[in-house]
DSSP file (Angstrom, degrees, kcal/mol; ACC not computed):
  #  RESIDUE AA STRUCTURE BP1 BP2  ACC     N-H-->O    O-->H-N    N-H-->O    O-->H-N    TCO  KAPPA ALPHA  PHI   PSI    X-CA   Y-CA   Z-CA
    1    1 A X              0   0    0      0, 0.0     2,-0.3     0, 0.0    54,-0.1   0.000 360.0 360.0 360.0 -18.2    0.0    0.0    0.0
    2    2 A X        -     0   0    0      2,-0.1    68,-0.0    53,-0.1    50,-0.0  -0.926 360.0-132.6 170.7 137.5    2.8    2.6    1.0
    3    3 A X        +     0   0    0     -2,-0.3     2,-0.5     2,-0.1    -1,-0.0  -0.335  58.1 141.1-114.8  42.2    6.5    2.9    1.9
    4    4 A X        -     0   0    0     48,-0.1     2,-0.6     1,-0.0    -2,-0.1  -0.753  47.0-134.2 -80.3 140.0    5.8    4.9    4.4
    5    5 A X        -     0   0    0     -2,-0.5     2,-0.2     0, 0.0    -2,-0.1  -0.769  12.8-160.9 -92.4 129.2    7.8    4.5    7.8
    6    6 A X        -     0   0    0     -2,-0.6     2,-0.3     1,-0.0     3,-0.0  -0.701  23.1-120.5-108.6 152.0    6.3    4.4   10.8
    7    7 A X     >  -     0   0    0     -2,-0.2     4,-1.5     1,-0.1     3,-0.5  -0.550  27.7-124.3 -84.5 146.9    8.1    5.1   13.9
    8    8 A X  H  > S+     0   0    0     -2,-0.3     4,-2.7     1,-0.2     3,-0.5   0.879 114.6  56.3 -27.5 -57.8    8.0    1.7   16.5
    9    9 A X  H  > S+     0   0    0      1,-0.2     4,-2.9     2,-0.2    -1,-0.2   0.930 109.5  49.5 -66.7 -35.3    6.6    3.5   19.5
   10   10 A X  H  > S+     0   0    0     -3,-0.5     4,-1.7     2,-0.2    -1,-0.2   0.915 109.7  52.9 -46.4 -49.8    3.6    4.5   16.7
   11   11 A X  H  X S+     0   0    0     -4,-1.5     4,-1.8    -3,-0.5    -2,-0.2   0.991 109.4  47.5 -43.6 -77.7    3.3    0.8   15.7
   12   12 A X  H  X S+     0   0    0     -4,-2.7     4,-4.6     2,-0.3    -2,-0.2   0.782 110.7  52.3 -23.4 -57.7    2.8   -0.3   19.4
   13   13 A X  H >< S+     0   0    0     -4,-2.9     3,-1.0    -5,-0.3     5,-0.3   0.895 110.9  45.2 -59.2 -79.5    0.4    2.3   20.0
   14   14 A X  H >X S+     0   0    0     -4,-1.7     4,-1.9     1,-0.2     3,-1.1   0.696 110.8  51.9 -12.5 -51.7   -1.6    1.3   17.2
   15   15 A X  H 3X S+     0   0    0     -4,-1.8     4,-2.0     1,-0.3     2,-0.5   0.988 113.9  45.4 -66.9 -55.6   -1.5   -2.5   17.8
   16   16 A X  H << S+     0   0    0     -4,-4.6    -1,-0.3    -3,-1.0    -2,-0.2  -0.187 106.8  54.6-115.5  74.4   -2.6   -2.1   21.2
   17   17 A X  H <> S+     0   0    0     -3,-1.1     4,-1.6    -2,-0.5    -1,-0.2  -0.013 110.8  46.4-129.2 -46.6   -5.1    0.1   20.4
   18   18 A X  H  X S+     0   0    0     -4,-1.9     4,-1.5    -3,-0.4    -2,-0.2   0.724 111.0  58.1 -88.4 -11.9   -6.4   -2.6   17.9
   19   19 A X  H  X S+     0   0    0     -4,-2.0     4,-1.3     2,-0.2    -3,-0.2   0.712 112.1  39.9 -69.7 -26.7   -6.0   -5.4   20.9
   20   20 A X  H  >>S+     0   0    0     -5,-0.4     4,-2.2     2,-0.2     5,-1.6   0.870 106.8  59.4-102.3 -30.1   -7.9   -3.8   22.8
   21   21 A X  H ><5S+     0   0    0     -4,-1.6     3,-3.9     2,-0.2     4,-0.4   0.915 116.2  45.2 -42.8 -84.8  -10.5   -2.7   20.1
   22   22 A X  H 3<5S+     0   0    0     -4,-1.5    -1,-0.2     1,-0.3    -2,-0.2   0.489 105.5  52.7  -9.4 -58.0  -10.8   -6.3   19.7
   23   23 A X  H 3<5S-     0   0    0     -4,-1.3    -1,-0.3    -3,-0.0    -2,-0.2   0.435 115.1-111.0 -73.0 -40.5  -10.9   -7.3   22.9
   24   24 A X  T <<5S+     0   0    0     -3,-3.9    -3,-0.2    -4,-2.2    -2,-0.2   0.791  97.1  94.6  95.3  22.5  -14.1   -4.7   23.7
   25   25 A X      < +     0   0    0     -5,-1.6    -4,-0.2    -4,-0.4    -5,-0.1   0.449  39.2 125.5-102.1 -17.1  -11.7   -2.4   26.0
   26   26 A X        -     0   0    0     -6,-0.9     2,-0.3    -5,-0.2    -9,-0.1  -0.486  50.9-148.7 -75.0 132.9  -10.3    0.6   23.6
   27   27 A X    >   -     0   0    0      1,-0.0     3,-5.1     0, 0.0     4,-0.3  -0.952  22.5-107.6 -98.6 143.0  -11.2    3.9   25.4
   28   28 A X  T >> S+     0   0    0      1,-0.4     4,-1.2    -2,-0.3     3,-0.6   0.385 122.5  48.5  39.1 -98.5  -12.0    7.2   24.2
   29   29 A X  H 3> S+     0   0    0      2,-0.3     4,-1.9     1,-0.2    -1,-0.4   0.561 108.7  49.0 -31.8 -59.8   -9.0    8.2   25.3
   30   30 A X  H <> S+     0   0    0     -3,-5.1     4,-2.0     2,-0.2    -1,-0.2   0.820 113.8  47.2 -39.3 -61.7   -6.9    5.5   23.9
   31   31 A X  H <> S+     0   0    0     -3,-0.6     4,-3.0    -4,-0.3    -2,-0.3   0.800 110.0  53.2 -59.3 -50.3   -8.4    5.9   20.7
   32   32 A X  H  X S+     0   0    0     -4,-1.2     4,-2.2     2,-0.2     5,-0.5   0.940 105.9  50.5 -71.8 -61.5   -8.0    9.6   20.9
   33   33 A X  H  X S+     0   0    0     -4,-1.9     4,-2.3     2,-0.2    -2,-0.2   0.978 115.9  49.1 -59.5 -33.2   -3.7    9.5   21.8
   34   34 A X  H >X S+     0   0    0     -4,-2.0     4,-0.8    -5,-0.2     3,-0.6   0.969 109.1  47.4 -65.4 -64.2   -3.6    7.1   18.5
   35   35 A X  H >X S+     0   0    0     -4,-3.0     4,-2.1     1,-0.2     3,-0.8   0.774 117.2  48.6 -23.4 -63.7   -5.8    9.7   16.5
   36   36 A X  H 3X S+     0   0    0     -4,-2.2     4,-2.0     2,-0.2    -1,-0.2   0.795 110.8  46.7  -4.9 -75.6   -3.1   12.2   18.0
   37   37 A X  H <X S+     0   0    0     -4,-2.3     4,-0.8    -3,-0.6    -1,-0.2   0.655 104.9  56.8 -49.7 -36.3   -0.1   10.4   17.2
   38   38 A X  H <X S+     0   0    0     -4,-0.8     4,-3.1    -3,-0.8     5,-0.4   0.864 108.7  49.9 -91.3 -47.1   -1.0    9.6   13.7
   39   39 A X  H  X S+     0   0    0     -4,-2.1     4,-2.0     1,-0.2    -2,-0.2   0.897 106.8  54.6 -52.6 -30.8   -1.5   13.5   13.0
   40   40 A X  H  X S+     0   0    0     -4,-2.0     4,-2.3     1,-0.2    -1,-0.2   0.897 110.1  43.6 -76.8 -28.9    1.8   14.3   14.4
   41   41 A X  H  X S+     0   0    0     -4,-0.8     4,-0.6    -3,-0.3    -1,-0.2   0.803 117.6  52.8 -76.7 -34.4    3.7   11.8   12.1
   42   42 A X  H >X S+     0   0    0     -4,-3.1     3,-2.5     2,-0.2     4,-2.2   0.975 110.9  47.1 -43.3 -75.4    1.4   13.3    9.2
   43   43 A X  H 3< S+     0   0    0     -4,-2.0    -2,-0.2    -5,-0.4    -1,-0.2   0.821 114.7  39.3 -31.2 -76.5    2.3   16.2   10.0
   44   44 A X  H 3< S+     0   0    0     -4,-2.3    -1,-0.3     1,-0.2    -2,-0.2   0.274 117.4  47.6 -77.2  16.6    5.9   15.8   10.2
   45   45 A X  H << S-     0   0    0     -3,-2.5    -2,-0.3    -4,-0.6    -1,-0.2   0.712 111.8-110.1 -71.8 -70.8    6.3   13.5    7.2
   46   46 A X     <  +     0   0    0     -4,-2.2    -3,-0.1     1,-0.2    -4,-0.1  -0.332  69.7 130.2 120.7 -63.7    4.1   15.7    4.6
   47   47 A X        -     0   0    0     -6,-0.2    -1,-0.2     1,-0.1    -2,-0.1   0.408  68.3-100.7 -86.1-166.7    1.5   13.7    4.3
   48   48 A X     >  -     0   0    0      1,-0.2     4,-1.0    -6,-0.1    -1,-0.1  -0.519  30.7-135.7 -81.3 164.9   -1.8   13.5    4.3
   49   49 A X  H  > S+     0   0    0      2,-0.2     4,-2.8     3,-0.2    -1,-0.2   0.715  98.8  51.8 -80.6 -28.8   -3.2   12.0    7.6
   50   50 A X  H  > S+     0   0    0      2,-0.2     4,-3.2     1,-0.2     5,-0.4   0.919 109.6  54.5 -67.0 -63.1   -6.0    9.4    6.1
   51   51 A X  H  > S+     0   0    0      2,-0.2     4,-1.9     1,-0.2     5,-0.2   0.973 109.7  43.5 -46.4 -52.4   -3.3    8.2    4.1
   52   52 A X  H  X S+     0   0    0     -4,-1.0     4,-2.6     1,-0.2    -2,-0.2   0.997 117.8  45.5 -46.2 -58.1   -1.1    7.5    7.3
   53   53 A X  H  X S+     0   0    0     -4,-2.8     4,-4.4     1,-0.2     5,-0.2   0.891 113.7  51.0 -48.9 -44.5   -3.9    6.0    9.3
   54   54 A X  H  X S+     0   0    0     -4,-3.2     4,-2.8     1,-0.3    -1,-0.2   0.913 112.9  40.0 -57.1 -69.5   -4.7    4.1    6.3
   55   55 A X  H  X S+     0   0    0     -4,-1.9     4,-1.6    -5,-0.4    -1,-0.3   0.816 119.8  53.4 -30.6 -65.8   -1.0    2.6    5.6
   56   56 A X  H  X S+     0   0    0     -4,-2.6     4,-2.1     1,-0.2     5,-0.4   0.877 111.8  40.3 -41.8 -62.8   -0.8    2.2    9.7
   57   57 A X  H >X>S+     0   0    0     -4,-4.4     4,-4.6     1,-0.2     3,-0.6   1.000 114.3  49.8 -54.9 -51.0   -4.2    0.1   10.2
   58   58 A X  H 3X5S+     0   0    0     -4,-2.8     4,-0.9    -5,-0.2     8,-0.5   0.896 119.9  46.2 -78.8  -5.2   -3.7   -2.3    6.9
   59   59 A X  H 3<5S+     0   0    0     -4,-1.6    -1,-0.2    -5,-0.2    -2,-0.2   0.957 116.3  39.7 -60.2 -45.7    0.2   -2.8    8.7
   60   60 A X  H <<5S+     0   0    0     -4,-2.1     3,-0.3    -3,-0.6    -2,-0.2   0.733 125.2  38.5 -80.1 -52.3   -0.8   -3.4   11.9
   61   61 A X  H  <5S+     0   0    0     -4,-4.6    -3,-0.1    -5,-0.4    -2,-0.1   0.738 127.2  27.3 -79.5 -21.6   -4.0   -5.6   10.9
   62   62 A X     X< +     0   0    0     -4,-0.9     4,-3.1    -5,-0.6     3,-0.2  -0.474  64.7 166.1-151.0  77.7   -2.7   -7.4    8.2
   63   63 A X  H  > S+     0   0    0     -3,-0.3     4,-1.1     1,-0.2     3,-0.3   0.848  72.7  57.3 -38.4 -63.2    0.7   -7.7    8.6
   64   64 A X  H  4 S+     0   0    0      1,-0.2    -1,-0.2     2,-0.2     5,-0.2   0.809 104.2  51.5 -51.6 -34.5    1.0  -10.5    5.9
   65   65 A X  H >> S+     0   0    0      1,-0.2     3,-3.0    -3,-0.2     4,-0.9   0.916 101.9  56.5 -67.3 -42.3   -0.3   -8.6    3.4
   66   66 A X  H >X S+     0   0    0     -4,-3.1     3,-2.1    -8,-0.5     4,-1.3   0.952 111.5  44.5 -39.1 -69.3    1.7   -5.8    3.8
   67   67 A X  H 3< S+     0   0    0     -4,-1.1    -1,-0.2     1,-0.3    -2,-0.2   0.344 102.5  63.4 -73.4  10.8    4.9   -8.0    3.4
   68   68 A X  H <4 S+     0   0    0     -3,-3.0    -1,-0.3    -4,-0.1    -2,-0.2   0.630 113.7  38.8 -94.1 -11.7    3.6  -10.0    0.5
   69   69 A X  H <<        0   0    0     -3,-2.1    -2,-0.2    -4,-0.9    -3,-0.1   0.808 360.0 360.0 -84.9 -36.1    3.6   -6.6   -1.2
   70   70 A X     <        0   0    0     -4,-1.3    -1,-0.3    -5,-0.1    -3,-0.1   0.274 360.0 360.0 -74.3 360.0    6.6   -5.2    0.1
């Protein structure tokens, strides 16, 4: 999808952000510092932020696919 790099601590959040989505746990709050996170990497990359998120989720949720691509 994207050669964008994402930084670890960004990964992390995201993943368990999506464990706990899973799980029936993700607060508000949670949700909100991922939301957060993902602008500031927009932001300081250039790009657009839907595009980060995007790249971010389909890494973070389907890790294989991402690396069949890659």
């Amino acid at each position: 999808m994207s050669d964008i790099e994402f930084p670890d601590d960004l990964i992390q959040l995201e993943s368990a952000a999506w464990e706990a989505h899973q799980r029936g746990v993700l607060t508000a709050g949670e949700a909100a510092d991922v939301q957060a996170a993902i602008t500031a990497h927009a932001e300081a990359t250039g790009l657009d932020r839907y595009t980060v998120e995007m790249a971010l989720k389909k890494l973070v949720r389907h890790p294989a696919t991402e690396a069949t691509e890659a």
